[in-house]
Each structure stands twice: as structure tokens, then as C-alpha cells.
C-alpha positions in Angstrom: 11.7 56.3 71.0 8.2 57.3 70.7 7.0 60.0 67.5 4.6 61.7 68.9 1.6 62.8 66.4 -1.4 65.1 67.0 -4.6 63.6 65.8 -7.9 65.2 65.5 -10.3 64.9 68.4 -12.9 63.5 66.2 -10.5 60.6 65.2 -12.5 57.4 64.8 -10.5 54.3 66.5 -10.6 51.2 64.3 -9.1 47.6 66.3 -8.8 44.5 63.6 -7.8 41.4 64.0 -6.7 39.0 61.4 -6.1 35.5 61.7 -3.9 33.5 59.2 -4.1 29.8 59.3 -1.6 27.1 57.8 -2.5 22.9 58.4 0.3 20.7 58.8 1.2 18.8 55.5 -1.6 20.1 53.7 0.0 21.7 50.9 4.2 21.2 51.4 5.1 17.7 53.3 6.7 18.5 57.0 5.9 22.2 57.1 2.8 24.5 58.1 2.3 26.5 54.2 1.0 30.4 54.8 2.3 31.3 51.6 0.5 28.7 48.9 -2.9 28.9 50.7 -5.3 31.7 48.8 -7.1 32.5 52.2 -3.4 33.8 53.6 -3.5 36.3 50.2 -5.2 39.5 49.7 -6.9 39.4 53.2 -9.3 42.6 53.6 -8.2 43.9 56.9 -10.7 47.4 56.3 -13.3 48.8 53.5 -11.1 52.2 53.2 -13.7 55.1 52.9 -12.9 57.8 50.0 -12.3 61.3 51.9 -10.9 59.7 55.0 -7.2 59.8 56.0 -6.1 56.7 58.1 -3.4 56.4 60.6 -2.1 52.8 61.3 -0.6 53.3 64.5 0.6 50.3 66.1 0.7 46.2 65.5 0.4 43.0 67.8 1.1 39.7 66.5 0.2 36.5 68.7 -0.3 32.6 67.9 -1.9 29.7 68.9 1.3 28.3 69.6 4.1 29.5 72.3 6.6 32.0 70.9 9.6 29.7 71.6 7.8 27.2 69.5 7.1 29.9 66.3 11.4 31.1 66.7 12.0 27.0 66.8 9.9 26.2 63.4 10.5 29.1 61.5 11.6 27.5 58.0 10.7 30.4 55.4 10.7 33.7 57.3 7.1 34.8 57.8 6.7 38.3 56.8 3.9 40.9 55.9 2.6 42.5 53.6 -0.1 45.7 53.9 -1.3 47.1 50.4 -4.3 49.0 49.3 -6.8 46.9 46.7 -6.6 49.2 44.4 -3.7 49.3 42.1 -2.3 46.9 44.5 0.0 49.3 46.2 1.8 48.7 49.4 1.6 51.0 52.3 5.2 49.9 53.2 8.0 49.5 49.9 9.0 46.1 51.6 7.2 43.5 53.5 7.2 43.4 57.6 9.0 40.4 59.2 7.7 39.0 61.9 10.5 37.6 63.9 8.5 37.2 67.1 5.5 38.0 68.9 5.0 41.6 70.5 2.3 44.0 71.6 2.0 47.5 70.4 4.8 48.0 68.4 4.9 50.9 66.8 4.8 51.0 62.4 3.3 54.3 62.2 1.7 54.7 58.1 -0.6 57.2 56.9 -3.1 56.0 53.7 -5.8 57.3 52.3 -7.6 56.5 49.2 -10.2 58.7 46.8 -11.4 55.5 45.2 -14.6 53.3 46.1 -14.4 50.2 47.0 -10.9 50.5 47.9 -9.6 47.8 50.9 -6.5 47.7 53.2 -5.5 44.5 53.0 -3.4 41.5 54.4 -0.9 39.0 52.9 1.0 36.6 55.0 3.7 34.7 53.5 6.1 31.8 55.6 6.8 28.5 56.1 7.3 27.0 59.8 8.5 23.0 60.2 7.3 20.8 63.1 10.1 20.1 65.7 9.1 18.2 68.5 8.0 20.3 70.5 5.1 20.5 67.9 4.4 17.3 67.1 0.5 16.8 67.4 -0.3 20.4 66.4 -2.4 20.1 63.3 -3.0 23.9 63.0 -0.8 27.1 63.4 -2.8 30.4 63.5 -0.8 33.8 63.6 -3.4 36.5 64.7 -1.8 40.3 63.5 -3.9 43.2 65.0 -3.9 46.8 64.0 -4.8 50.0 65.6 -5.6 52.5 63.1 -7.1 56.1 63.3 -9.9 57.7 60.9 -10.2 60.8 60.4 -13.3 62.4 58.2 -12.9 65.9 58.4 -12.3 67.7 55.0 -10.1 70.0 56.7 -7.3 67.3 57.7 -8.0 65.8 54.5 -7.0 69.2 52.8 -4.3 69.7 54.8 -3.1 65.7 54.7 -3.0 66.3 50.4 -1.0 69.5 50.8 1.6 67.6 52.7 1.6 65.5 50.1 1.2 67.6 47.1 5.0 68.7 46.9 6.5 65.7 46.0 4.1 65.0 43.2 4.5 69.6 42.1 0.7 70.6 42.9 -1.1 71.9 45.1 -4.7 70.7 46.3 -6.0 74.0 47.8 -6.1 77.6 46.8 
């Protein structure tokens, strides 16, 4: 089932793709290592602007290597982790697993962020062995894309912090 949500017209789109990386035996022996390697770790995925209310709507994970193969190595399962710079805090309590490979799933988030220099950002932990159907693949690269919305206007930005004001007993606008 769809959620259906009514952005602005003015809504920036924003497409990234990041690509995490693990080399065969190059930190644990027998396994491709995303957790222990630093570029896999607080990957910036978007500057996040202060006075701008993102929308992360949906998330596409693909490889370099077939999706039977990824299922078949799976050792440590791979998951994700999406978190703002600043103060370090997630945008989801627990980390995504990725189980498989899909296109435009759905994990609909809201963020927003009144600091500078603030950054949504990446961290992709797993280990994958090397059956035999991988034997000669040096490299594994998991690419995870986003589509995320921006919006700019300070009215939906006042509106978006009295939606939010309740739970935290205040109110942003008079």
C-alpha cells in the first residue's frame, strides 16, 4: 500500500547515488568487509540546507554482482544506516536491512535541520563470503540510491515545525 503525500509544487527533486565498496580479503580473510573500512562509515549522501524540509521518498539498492550471488554470500547481514552529521542522529531508530536488491521501495522520512554544515549521511555495515559462484570477484560494490524532495518555502517550513512542535509542548508560530 501506497501513502500518498501532497508536496509543494516548488519541491526541488534531489537523485543520489552512493556506492559502498568491500575487496576480498583485504581486511577479514575469506569475506568482502563493509563494516571495518572507514570509506563505508559516515558517507555524506547531501549538504542538508538550514530552512529546508526534506522528504526521502523512496530507495534502490543494486550491485555489481547478481542478486542470487549477494542472498548466497551474505555472512553478516548488511544493513543501513541514515543519520544527520550533526549530533549524529538517525533518521530511522534502527538500521535498514538490505535483504535483496529492489527498485523504488518505499521508506518514506521527513528531516530537516536548522544547523550549518549539517549532512545526511550513509553507513553500510556487512560481511558477504565468497561461494563459488564468486570466486574471481575481487571487488563487491552495493550502489543505494535515494529520491528525496526539498522544499524551501518558509511557509511549509512553519507549518512542518508545528507538526512537530506538540510532541516537544511548543509552538513555532503565533
Amino acid at each position: 500500500m501506497s501513502v500518498g503525500y501532497q508536496l509543494p509544487t516548488q519541491a526541488r527533486f534531489i537523485a543520489t547515488s552512493t556506492i559502498f565498496t568491500a575487496v576480498f580479503n583485504a581486511i577479514t580473510p575469506g569475506r568482502y568487509n563493509f563494516t571495518d573500512t572507514l570509506s563505508n562509515q559516515n558517507v555524506t549522501v547531501i549538504q542538508l540546507q538550514p530552512n529546508t524540509v526534506y522528504y526521502i521518498d523512496k530507495m534502490s539498492v543494486a550491485g555489481n554482482i547478481t542478486e542470487e550471488q549477494y542472498l548466497e554470500s551474505i555472512d553478516t547481514f548488511p544493513t543501513l544506516y541514515i543519520k544527520k552529521k550533526i549530533k549524529t542522529e538517525n533518521v530511522y531508530q534502527n538500521p535498514i536491512p538490505i535483504a535483496n536488491y529492489y527498485d523504488g521501495n518505499e521508506i518514506s522520512a521527513w528531516i530537516n535541520s536548522d544547523k550549518k554544515d549539517d549532512e545526511l549521511q550513509f553507513t553500510f555495515q556487512g560481511l558477504l563470503a565468497q561461494p563459488a559462484s564468486m570466486v574471481g570477484i575481487g571487488t563487491v560494490k552495493i550502489q543505494v540510491s535515494l529520491n528525496i524532495f526539498a522544499m524551501d518555502s518558509s511557509f511549509y517550513n512553519a507549518a512542518f515545525r508545528d507538526m512537530q512542535a506538540p510532541t516537544m509542548g511548543q509552538r513555532n508560530r503565533t
